[in-house]
N, C-alpha and C positions, 0 to 999 in steps of 0.2 A: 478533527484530530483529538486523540484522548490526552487530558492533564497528566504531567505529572504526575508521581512516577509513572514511567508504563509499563514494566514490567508485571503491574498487577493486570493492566488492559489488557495485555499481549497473555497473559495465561489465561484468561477470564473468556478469550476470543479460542482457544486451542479447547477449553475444556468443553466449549461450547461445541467443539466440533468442526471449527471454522481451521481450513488448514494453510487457505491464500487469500492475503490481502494486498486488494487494485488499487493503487496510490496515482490521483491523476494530478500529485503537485510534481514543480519540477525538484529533482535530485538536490538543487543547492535550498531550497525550503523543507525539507525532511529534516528533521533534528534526526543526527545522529546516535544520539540515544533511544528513540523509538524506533529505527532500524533495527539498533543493536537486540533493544527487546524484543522485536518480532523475529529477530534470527535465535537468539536466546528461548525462545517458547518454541520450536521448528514450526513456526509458521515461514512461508512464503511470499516474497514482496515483490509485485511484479508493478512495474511504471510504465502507467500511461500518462504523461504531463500532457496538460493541459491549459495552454495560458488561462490568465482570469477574465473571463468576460469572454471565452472565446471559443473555439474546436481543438482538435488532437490536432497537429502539424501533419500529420499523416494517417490522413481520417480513414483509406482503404486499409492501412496495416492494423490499424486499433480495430477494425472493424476483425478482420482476420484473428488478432490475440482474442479479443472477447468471446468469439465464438470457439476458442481454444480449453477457455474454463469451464 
């Protein structure tokens, strides 16, 4: 996860060409400020959570989004 602020991450990732970013924390560990900035730069935030130390919960459908991007 990028520091603080991230709005300079979040344009730094758009300029670069990067237009979706795969977040495999769960939703309640996302600060919502680096949401807001990745929505604010139109990048893309797609969730894959993934507990820590472990698999997707639904390892056939992650496998299905992944080969979506």
């Amino acid at each position: 996860m990028p520091p603080p602020p991230y709005t300079d991450s979040a344009a730094t990732l758009r300029q670069a060409g990067v237009t979706t970013v795969a977040c495999l924390l769960d939703r309640n560990e996302l600060p919502a400020a680096l949401e807001a900035a990745y929505a604010g730069a139109g990048l893309r935030l797609l969730h894959f959570p993934v507990p820590d130390m472990g698999v997707p919960r639904d390892l056939d459908g992650s496998h299905t989004d992944l080969r979506g991007l």
